[in-house]
C-alpha positions as CSV (number, residue, x, y, z in Angstrom):
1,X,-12.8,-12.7,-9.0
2,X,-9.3,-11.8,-9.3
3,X,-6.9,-13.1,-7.0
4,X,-5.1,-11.3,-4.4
5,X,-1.6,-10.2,-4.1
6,X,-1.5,-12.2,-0.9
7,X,-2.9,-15.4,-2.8
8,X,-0.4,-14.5,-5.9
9,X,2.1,-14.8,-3.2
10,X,1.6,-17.9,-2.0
11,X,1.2,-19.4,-5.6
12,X,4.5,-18.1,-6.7
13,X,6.2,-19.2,-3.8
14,X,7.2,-15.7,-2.6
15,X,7.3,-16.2,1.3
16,X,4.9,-13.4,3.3
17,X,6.5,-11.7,6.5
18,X,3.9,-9.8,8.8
19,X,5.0,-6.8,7.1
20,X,4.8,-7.8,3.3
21,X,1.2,-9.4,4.1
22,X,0.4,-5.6,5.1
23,X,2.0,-4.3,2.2
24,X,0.5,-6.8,0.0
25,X,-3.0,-6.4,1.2
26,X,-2.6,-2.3,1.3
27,X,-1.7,-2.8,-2.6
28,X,-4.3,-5.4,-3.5
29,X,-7.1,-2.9,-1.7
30,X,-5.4,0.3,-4.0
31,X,-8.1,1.3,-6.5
32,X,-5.0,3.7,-8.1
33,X,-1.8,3.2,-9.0
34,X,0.5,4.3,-5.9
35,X,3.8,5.5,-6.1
36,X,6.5,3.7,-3.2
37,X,6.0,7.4,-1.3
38,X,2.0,6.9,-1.5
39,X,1.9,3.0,-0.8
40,X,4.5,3.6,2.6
41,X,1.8,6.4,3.9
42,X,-0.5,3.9,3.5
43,X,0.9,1.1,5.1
44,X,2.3,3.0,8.4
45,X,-1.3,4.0,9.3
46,X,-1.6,0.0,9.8
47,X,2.3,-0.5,11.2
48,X,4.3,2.3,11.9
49,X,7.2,0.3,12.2
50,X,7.1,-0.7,8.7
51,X,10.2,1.7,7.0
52,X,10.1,2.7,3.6
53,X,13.1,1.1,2.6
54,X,10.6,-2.0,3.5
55,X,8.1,-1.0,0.8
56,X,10.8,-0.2,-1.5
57,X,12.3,-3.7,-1.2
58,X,8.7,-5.6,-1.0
59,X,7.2,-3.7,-4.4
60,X,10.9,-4.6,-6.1
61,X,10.1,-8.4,-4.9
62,X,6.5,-8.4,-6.1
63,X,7.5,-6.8,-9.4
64,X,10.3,-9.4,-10.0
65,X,7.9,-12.3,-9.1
66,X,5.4,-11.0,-11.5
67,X,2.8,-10.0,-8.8
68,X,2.6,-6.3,-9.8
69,X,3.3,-4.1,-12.9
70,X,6.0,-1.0,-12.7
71,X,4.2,1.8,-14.7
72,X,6.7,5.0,-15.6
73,X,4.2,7.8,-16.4
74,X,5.8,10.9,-18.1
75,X,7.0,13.2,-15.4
76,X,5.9,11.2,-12.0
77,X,7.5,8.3,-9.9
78,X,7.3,4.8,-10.7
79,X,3.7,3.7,-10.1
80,X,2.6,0.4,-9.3
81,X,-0.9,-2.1,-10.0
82,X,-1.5,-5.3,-10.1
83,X,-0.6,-7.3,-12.9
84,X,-3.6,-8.8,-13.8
85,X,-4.5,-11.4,-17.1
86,X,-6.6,-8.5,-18.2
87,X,-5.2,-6.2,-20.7
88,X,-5.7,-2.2,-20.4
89,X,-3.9,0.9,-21.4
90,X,-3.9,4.3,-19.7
91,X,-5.3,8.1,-19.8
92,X,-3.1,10.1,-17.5
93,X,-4.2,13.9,-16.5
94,X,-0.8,15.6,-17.0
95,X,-2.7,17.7,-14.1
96,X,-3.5,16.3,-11.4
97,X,-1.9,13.1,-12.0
98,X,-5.1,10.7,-12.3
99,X,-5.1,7.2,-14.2
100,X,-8.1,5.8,-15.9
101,X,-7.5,2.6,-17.4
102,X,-9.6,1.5,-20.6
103,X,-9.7,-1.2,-23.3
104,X,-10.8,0.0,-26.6
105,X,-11.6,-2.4,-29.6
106,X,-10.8,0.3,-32.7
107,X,-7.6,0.8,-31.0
108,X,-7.0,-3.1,-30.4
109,X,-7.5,-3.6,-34.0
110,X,-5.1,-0.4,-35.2
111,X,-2.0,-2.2,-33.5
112,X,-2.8,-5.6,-34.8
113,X,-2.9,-3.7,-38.5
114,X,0.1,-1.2,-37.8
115,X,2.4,-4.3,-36.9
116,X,0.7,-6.4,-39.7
117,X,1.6,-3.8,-42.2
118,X,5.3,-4.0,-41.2
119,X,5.3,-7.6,-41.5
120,X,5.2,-8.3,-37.5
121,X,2.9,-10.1,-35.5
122,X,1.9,-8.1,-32.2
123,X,3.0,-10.0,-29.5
124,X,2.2,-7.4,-26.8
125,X,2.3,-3.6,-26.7
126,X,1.8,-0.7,-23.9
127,X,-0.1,2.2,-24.2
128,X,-0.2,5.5,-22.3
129,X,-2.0,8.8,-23.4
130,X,-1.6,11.9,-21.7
131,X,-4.1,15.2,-21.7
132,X,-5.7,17.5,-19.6
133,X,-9.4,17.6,-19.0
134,X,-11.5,19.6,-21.2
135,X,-13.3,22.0,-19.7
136,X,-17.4,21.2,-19.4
């Protein structure tokens, strides 16, 4: 079970106001990848008082701490997930803005031999595709 940003935290040492612990358990419940905008609606439903400035300063922590990943999808705001040890890349509907995350072997493998045939080793890569849904 994957830990939560709240645990990450507390692991990493990053100290937990009332405020971040909203923030950080608003994030760890997101099944998408908010933008600062989408994350501050979400969190004044549960504190009003919370400002956006506030979310803006607690995402910046929790990405510099290693807690969550900064995404910078083609066209949008900064988006934001959870880093987690599993690896993923991303489909993004150049639409209506949705994320589906996938892992995909053949691809896997194509990297490893595209940087093996330039005489690198892959130590890490990042991949986004973008498209708009066929119609059915």
């Amino acid at each position: 079970m994957p830990l939560t940003i709240e645990k990450k935290c507390i692991e990493k040492g990053v100290k937990l106001t009332d405020q971040r612990k909203i923030i950080a358990k608003v994030m760890s419940e997101s099944n998408d990848h908010p933008n600062v905008d989408e994350l501050y609606n979400r969190v004044s439903k549960i504190d009003s008082k919370i400002s956006i400035a506030t979310v803006y300063r607690t995402v910046k922590l929790f990405e510099e701490s290693g807690i969550l990943a900064k995404h910078d999808f083609k066209g949008g705001k900064a988006r934001y997930e959870e880093l987690n040890e599993g690896h993923h890349d991303h489909l993004i509907d150049v639409k209506t803005g949705e994320i589906i995350e996938f892992v995909d072997n053949e691809i896997e493998e194509l990297q490893k031999k595209v940087a093996e045939k330039y005489g690198y080793e892959l130590v890490d890569h990042k991949l986004e595709l973008y498209g708009v849904k066929k119609k059915s």
